[in-house]
C-alpha positions in Angstrom: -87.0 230.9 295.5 -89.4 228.1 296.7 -88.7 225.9 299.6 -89.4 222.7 299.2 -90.6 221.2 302.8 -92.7 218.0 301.7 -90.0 216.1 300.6 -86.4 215.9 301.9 -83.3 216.2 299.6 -80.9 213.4 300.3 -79.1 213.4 297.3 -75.8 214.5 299.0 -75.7 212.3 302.0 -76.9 209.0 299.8 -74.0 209.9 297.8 -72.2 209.8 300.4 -73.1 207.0 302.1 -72.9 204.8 298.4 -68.8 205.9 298.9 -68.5 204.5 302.0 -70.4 201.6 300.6 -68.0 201.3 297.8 -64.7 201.9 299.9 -65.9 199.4 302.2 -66.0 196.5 299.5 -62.0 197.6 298.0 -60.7 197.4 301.6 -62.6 194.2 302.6 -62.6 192.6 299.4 -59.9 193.5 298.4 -60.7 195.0 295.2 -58.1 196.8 292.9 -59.7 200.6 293.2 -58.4 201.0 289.5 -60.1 198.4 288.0 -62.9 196.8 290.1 -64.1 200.2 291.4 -67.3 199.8 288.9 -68.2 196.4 290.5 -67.7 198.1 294.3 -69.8 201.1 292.9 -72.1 199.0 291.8 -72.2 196.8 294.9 -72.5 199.5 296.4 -75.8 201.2 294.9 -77.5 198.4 295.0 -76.6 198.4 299.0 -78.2 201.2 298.5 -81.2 200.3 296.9 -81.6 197.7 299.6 -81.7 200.2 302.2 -84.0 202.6 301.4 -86.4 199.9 300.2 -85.9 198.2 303.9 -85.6 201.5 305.8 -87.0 204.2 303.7 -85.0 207.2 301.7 -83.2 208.8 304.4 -79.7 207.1 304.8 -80.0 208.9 308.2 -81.9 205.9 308.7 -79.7 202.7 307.1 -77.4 200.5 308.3 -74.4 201.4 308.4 -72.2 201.9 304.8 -69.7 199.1 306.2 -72.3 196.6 308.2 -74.2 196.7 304.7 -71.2 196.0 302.7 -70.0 193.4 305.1 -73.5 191.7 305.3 -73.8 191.5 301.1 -70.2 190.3 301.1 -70.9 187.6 303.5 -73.2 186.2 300.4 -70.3 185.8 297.9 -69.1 182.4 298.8 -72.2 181.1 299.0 
């Protein structure tokens, strides 16, 4: 089996992070996790996207799953 050691997997832990994410908006929001949990995992990718474009591709590395969600949701009412 080859190792791959250029280029880091984090599949796993950006999934994770993107639940968070997602969790975060149907708490804070207020979503109904039945039907507005495509929007919050939507919301929440692009959170997502955000960070790794801000802080490069290891969620190791992001904001928090909750500041980011807090920080996008602070945008809606405007």
């Amino acid at each position: 089996m080859t190792e791959n050691t250029t280029t880091p997997d984090h599949t796993a832990a950006r999934a994770t992070w993107v639940q968070q994410c997602a969790e975060r908006f149907v708490t804070r929001a207020g979503l109904n996790p039945e039907t507005e949990a495509g929007f919050a995992q939507a919301s929440a990718e692009a959170c997502a996207e955000q960070q790794a474009e801000e802080h490069g591709p290891a969620p190791s590395e992001w904001e928090s799953p909750a500041y980011a969600a807090d920080e996008e949701m602070s945008c809606w009412g405007d």
